[in-house]
N, C-alpha and C positions, 0 to 999 in steps of 0.2 A: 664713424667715419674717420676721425684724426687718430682711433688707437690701430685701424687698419690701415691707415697712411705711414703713421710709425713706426708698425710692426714689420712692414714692407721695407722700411729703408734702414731699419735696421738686418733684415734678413739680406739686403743687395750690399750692404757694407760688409756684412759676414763673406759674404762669398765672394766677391772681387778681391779682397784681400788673402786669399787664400788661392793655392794651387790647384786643388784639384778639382774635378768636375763637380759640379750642383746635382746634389742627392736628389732622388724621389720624395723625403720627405720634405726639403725645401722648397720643392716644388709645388708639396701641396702644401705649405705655408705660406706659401705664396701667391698660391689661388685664393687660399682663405681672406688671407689682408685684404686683395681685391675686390673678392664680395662684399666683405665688408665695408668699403668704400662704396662700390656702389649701393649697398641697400641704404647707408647714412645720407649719399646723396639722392636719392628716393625718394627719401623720409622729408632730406630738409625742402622738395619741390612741395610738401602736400601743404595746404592753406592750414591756417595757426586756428582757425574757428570757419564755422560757418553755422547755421539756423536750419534747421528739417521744421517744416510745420505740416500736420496733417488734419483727419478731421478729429483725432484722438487726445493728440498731446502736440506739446511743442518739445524742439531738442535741439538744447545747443552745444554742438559740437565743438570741441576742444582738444591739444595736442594734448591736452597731459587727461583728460578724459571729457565729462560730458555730464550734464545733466538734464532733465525733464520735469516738466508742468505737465500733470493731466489738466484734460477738460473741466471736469468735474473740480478741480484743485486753483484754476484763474478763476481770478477774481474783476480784475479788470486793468487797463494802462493806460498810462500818461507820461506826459513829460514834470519829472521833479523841478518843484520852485522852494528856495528856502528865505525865508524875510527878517528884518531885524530893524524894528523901525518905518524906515522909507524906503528902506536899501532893499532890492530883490531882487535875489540870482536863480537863472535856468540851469540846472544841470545840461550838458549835450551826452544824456543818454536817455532811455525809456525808462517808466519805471516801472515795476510791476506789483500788483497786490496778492498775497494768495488767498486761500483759506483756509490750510492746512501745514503750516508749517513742520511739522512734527512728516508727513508724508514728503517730503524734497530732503529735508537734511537725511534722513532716515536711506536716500537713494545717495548720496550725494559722498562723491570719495575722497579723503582728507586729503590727495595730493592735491588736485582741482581746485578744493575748499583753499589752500594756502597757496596756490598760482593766484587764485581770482581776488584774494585778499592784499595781494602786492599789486596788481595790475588796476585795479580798479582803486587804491587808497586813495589816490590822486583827485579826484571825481568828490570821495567821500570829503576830504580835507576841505575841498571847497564849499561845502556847504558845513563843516565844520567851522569855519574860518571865520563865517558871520554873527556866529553865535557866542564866540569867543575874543571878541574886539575889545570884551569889558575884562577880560584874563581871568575871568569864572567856566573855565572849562573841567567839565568832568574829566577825568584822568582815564576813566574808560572808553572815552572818545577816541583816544589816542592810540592808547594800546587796549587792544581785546582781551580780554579774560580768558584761561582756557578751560571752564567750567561755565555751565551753562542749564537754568532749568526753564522748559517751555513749558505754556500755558496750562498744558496740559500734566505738567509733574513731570515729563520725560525729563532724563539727565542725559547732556553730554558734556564729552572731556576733548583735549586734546584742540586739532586743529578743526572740526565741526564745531565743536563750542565757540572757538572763535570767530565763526562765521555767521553762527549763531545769533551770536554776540554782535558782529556787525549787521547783521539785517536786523536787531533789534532797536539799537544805534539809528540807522537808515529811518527805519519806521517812525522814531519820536522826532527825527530830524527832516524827514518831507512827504512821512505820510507811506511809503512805499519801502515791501524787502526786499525787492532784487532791483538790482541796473543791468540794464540791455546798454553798452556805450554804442556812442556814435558809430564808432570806427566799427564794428562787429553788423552794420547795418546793410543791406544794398538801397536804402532808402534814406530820407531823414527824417529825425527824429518824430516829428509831429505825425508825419503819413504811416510809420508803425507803426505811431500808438493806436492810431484808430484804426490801422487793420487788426489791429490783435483786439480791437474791444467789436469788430465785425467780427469776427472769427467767433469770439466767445456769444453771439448773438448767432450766427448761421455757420457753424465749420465748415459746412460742405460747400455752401458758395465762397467760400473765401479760398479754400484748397484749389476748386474747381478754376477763380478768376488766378492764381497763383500758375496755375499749370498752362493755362490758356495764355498767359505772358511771356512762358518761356517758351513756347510755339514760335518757328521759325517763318 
């Protein structure tokens, strides 16, 4: 949108400063600019995430892409608690368990992996933050690794290892490899966890009461 904004006002400052008539070709550069305005403005109307759940898998949609939980792959959800003494904090997002962690990163695409690793540190920090009151903080806490071996022997590099790396993180810090936040919910927090642990108990009634809600 802003290099079709641009490109437009520099194609009207060409032309008014000059005498003669506006070419055919400025004219279609000058359509072009405009589409491209509006498909940016399109783009930035569509929602930043939203949640598909069927009786299959779950999928959460994302501007920069997407990932998926099979059935067969949940394990089960709750709300993340981390403790340190008498001190104990709720994360405000779900957590999730899988069983196969080697099938989600394996789907799972490194632009995504490094959105969802800046958007979510915030959330992770806080339950980092109580563990680290004594200044014995692992340094891979902090920053992720970009090398990474699972359970299972698989290797990864780059920005999946890092994500890796932080649902491993996650895991020894509250028990869970993914965060569902708050904010990505139409519910709170507590009421998703336990539709997502119905769901993995009945899909079909849970899809079935899900459709029947959005009945007008």
């Amino acid at each position: 949108m802003l290099v079709g904004a641009i490109s437009l006002i520099v194609i009207m400052l060409f032309v008014s400063l000059r005498s003669t008539p506006i070419s055919i070709v400025e004219i279609l550069l000058s359509a072009a600019a405009l589409l491209a305005i509006l498909i940016g403005f399109l783009k930035s109307q569509q929602p930043y995430y939203s949640l598909v759940i069927d009786n299959k898998e779950i999928c959460y949609i994302h501007r920069f892409g997407m990932w998926r939980i099979q059935y067969e792959n949940f394990h089960s959800a709750g709300v993340p608690t981390v403790s340190q003494g008498l001190e104990i904090l709720e994360l405000n997002a779900v957590g999730i368990k899988l069983k196969d962690i080697d099938e989600f990163l394996n789907a799972l695409s490194p632009r995504l992996a490094g959105k969802l690793l800046i958007e979510q540190r915030y959330i992770f920090l806080q339950a980092v933050k109580i563990h680290c009151k004594n200044g014995n903080c692992p340094s891979e806490w902090l920053v992720e690794p970009n090398d990474y071996r699972s359970p299972s022997g698989a290797q990864y590099t780059g920005l999946i290892a890092m994500f890796a790396n932080r649902m491993h993180n996650l895991k020894t810090l509250t028990g869970y490899d993914l965060l569902l936040p708050a904010t990505v919910l139409d519910r709170d927090i507590w009421h998703f966890s336990t539709l997502l642990n119905r769901w993995k108990l009945s899909p079909d009634e849970v899809v079935a009461l899900l459709l029947d809600s959005k009945q007008p």
